[in-house]
N, C-alpha and C positions, 0 to 999 in steps of 0.2 A: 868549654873545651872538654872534651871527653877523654877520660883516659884509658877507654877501651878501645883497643886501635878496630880500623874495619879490615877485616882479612876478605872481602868480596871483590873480585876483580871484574873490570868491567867486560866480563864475558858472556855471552849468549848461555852456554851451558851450565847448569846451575843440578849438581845431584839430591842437593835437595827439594828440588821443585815438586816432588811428588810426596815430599814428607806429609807421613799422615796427621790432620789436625787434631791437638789434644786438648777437648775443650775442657777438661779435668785438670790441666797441666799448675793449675795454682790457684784449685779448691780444697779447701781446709776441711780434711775428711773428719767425722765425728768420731771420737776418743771410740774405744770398744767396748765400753764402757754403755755408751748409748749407741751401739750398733746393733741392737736390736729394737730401738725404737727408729730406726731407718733400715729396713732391711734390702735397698737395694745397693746400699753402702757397704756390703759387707765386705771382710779381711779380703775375700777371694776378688770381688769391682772394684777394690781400692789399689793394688796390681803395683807393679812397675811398669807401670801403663806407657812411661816414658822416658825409655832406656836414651840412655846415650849414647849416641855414636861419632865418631871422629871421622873424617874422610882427608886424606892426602893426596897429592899427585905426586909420580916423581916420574922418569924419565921414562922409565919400565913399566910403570901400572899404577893404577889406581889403587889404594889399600883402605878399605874399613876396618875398624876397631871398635867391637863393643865391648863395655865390663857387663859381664852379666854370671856374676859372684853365685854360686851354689850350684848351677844349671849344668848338668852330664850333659857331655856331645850330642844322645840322644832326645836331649830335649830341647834339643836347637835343630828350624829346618833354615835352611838358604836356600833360593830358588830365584831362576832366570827365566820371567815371561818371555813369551815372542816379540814381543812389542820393543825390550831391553831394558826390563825394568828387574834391578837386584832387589828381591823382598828377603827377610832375615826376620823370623818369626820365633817364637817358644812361649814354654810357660811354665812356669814353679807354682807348684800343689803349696796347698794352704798344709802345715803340719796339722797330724790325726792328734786329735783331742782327746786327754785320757777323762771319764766324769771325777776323777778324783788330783785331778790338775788344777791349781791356784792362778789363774794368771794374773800378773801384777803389770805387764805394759806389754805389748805390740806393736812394732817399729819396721820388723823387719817385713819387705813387703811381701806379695804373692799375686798369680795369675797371669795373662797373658799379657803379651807384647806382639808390634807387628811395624814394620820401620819398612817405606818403599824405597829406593831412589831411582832417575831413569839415568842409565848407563849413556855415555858419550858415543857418538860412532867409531873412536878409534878403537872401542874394547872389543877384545877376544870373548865373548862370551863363551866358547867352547872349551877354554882354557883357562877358567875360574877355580881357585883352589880356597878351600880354609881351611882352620887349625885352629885348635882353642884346648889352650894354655894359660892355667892359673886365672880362670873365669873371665880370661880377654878371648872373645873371638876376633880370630884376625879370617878377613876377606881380600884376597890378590886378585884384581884382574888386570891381566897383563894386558898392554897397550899393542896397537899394531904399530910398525915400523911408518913413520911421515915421510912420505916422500917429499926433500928437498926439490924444487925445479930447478931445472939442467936450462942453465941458460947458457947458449953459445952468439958468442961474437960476430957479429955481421959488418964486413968491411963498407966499406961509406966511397963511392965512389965519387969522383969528380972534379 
């Protein structure tokens, strides 16, 4: 039995169907130590290549949240293909290296990220907003209005 419950509902639409594949997602990058004896590993490819994102529904919209810790608003793009695909991209610069700096360990990551997902048809894509506060971007897209069906009563003759 597994004690992580499954939060997947048996729904057709799925926003991360378009999540992009991270074939790095749980390769054990070489210390920096021997990062120049692989140099296509370096600080800058080794990235938070694999940001986290949370996705909700709620009655009014769909909401994204990413932590993306250090990163100015300007170094965060969102953006809505034609197709209705929300992409949510950036990237943090590897820190400028002084020749008279020690380094003793490198943890903290750097480089690009790039997270697709494809939007549902009930979404407003014209009416997508973010905000990004205390290195959470928050993404709203508000839903359209479901129209219930109007059923009316038909008398039953006879």
């Amino acid at each position: 039995m597994s004690i992580i419950p499954n939060f997947r509902r048996s729904s057709i639409f799925d926003p991360f169907s378009l999540d992009l594949w991270d074939p790095f997602k749980d390769f054990q990058f070489p210390s920096s130590s021997s990062l120049s004896t692989f140099p296509e590993f370096s600080r800058e490819n080794s990235a938070f290549l694999n940001t986290r994102i949370d996705w909700k529904e709620t009655p009014e919209a769909h909401v994204f949240k990413a932590d993306i810790p250090g990163l100015k608003k300007e170094e965060v793009k969102v953006e809505v293909e034609d197709d209705r695909v929300l992409q949510i991209s950036g990237e943090r610069n590897v820190e400028k290296e002084d020749k008279n700096d020690k380094w003793h360990r490198v943890e903290r990551s750097s480089g690009k990220f790039l997270r697709r997902f494809q939007l549902p048809e009930n979404a407003k894509v014209n009416e997508i907003k973010a905000a990004m506060e205390n290195g959470v971007l928050s993404v709203t897209v508000p839903k359209t209005e479901v129209k219930k069906p109007h059923a009316k009563a038909i008398e039953i003759s006879g």
